[in-house]
N, CA, C and O of each residue as an XYZ file, in Angstrom:
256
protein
N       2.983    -24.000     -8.589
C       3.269    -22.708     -8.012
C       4.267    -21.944     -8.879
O       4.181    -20.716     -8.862
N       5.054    -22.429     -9.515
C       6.701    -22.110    -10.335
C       5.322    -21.301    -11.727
O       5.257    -20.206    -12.284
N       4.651    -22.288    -11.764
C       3.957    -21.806    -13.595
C       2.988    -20.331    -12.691
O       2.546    -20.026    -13.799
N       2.648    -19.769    -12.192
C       1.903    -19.148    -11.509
C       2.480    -18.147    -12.068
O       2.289    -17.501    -13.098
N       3.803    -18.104    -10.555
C       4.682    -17.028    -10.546
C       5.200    -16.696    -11.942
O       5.205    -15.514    -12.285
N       5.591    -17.546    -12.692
C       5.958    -17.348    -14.508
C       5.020    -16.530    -14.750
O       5.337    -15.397    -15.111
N       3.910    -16.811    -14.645
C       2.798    -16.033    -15.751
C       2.636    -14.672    -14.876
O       2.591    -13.755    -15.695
N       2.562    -14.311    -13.951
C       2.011    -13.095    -12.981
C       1.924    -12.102    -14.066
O       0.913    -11.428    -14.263
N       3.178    -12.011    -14.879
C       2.820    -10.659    -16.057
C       1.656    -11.027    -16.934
O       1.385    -10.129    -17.732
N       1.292    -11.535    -16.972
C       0.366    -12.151    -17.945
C      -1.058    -11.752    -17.079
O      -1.544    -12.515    -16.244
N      -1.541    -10.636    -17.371
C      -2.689    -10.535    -16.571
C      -4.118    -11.486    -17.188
O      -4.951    -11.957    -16.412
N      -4.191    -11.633    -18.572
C      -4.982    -12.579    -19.530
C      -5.561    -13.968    -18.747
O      -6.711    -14.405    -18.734
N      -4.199    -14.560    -18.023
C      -4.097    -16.168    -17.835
C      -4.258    -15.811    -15.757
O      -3.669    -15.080    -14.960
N      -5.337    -16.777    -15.681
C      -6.170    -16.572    -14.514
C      -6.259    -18.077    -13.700
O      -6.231    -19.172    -14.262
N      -6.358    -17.874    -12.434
C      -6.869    -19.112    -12.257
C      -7.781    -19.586    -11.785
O      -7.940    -19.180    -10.634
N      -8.846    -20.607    -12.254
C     -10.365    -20.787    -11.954
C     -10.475    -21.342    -11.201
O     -11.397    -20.996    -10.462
N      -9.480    -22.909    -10.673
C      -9.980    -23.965     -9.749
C      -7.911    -24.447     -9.462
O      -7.017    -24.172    -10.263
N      -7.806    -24.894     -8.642
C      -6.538    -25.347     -7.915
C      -5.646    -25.897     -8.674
O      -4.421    -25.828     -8.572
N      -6.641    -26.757     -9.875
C      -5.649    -27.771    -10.821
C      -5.651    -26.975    -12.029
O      -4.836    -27.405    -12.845
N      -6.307    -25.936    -12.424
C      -6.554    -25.212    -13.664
C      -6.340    -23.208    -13.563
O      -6.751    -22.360    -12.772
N      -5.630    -23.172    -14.613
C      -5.729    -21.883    -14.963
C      -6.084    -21.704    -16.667
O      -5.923    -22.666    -17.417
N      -6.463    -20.688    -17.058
C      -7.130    -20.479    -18.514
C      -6.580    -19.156    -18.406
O      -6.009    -18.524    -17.517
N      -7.066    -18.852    -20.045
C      -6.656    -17.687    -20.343
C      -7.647    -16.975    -20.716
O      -8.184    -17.416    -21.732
N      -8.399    -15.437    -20.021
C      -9.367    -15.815    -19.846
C     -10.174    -14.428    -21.466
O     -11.225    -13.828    -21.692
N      -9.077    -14.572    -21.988
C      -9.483    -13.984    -23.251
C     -10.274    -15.062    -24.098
O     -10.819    -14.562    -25.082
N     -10.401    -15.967    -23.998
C     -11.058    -17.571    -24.423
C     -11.862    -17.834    -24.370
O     -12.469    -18.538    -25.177
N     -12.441    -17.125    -22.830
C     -13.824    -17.749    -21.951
C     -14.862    -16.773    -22.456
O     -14.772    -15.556    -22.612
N     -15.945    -17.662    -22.689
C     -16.929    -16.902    -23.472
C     -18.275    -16.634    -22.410
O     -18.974    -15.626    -22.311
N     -18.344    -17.778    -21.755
C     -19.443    -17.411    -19.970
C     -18.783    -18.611    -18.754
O     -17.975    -19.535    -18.659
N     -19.633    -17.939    -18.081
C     -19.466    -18.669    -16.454
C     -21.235    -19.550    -16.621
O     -22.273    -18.971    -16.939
N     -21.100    -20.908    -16.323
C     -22.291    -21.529    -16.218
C     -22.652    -22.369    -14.794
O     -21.693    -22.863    -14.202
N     -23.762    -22.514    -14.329
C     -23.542    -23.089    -13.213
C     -24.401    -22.568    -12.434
O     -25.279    -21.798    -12.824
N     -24.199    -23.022    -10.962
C     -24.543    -22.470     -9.799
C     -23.658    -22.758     -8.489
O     -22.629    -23.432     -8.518
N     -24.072    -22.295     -7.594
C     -23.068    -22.125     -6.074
C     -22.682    -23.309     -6.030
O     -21.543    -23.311     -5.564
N     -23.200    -24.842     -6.389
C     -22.112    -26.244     -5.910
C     -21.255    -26.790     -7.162
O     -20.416    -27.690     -7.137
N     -21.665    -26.040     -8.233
C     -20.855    -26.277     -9.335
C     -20.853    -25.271    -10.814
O     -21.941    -24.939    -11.285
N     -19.890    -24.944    -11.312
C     -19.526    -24.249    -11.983
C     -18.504    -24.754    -13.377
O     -17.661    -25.646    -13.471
N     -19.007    -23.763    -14.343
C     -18.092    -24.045    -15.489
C     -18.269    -23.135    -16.240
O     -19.291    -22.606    -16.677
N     -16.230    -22.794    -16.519
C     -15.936    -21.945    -17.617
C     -16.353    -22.525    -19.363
O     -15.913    -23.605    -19.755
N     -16.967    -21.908    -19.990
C     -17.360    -22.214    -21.244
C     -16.240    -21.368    -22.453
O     -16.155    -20.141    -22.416
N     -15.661    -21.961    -23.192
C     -13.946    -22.123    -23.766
C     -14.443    -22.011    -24.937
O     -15.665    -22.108    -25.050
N     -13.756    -21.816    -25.909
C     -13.404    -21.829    -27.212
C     -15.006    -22.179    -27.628
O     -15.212    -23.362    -27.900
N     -16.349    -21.101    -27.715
C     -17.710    -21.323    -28.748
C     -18.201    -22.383    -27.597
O     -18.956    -23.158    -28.185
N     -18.119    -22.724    -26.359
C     -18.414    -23.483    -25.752
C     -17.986    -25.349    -25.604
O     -18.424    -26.270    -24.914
N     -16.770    -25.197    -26.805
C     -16.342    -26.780    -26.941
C     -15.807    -27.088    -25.701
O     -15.936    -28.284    -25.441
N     -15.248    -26.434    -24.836
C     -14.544    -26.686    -23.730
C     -15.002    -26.321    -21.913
O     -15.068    -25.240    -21.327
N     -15.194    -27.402    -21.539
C     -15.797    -26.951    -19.854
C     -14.639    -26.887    -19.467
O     -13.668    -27.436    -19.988
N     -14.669    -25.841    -18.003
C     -13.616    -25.945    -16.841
C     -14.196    -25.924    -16.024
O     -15.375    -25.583    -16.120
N     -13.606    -26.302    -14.764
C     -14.532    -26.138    -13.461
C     -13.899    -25.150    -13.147
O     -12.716    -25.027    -13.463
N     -14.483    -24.352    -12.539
C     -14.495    -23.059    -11.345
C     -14.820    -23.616    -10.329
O     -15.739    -24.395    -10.075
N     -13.598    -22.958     -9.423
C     -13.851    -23.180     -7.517
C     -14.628    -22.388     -7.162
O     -14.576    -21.255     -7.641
N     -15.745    -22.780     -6.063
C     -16.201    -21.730     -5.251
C     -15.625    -20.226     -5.133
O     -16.173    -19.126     -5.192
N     -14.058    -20.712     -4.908
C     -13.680    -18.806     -4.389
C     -13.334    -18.530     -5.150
O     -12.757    -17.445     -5.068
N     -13.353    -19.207     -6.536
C     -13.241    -18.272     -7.850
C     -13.996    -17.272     -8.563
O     -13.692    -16.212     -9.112
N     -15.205    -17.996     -8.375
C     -16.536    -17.703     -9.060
C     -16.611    -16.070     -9.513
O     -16.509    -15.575    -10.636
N     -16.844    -15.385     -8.096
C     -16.814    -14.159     -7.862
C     -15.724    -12.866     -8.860
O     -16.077    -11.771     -9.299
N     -14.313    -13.575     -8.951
C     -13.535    -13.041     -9.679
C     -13.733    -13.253    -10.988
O     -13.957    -12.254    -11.672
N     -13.708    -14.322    -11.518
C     -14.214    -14.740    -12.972
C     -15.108    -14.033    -13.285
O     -14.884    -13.091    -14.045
N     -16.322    -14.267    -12.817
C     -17.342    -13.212    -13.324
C     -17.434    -11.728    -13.344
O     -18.190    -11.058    -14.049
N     -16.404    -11.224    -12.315
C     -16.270     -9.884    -12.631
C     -15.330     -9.079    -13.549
O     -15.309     -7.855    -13.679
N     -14.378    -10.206    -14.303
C     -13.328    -10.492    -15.265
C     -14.292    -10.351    -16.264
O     -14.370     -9.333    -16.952
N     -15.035    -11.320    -16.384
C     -15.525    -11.211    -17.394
C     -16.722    -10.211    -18.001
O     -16.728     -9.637    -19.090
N     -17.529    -10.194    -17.160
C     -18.336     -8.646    -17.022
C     -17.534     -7.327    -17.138
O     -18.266     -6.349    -17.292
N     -16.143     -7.049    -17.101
C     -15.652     -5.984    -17.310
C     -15.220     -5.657    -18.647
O     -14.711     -4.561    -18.881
């Protein structure tokens, strides 16, 4: 919660799933479907999971 509140200025660094935040200048797509999801990182070397009630925001992050 402490690293959260740190970053708030940081509009870049997002958070996808409970245990993870990224930065989401990095993320190159959203892959997946409704029971599972993943941020695709650095050319795709890197998965993250996305939460359900993330999904929605991520992708409109990133579509913008």
């Amino acid at each position: 919660a402490q690293v959260i509140e740190a970053l708030q200025s940081c509009p870049q660094i997002v958070r996808c799933h409970r245990a993870f935040i990224v930065n989401i200048h990095h993320a190159r797509r959203i892959q997946g479907n409704s029971r599972a999801c993943n941020l695709k990182i650095y050319n795709d070397e890197i998965e993250v999971p996305v939460a359900r009630s993330y999904i929605k925001t991520i992708q409109e992050i990133l579509n913008s």
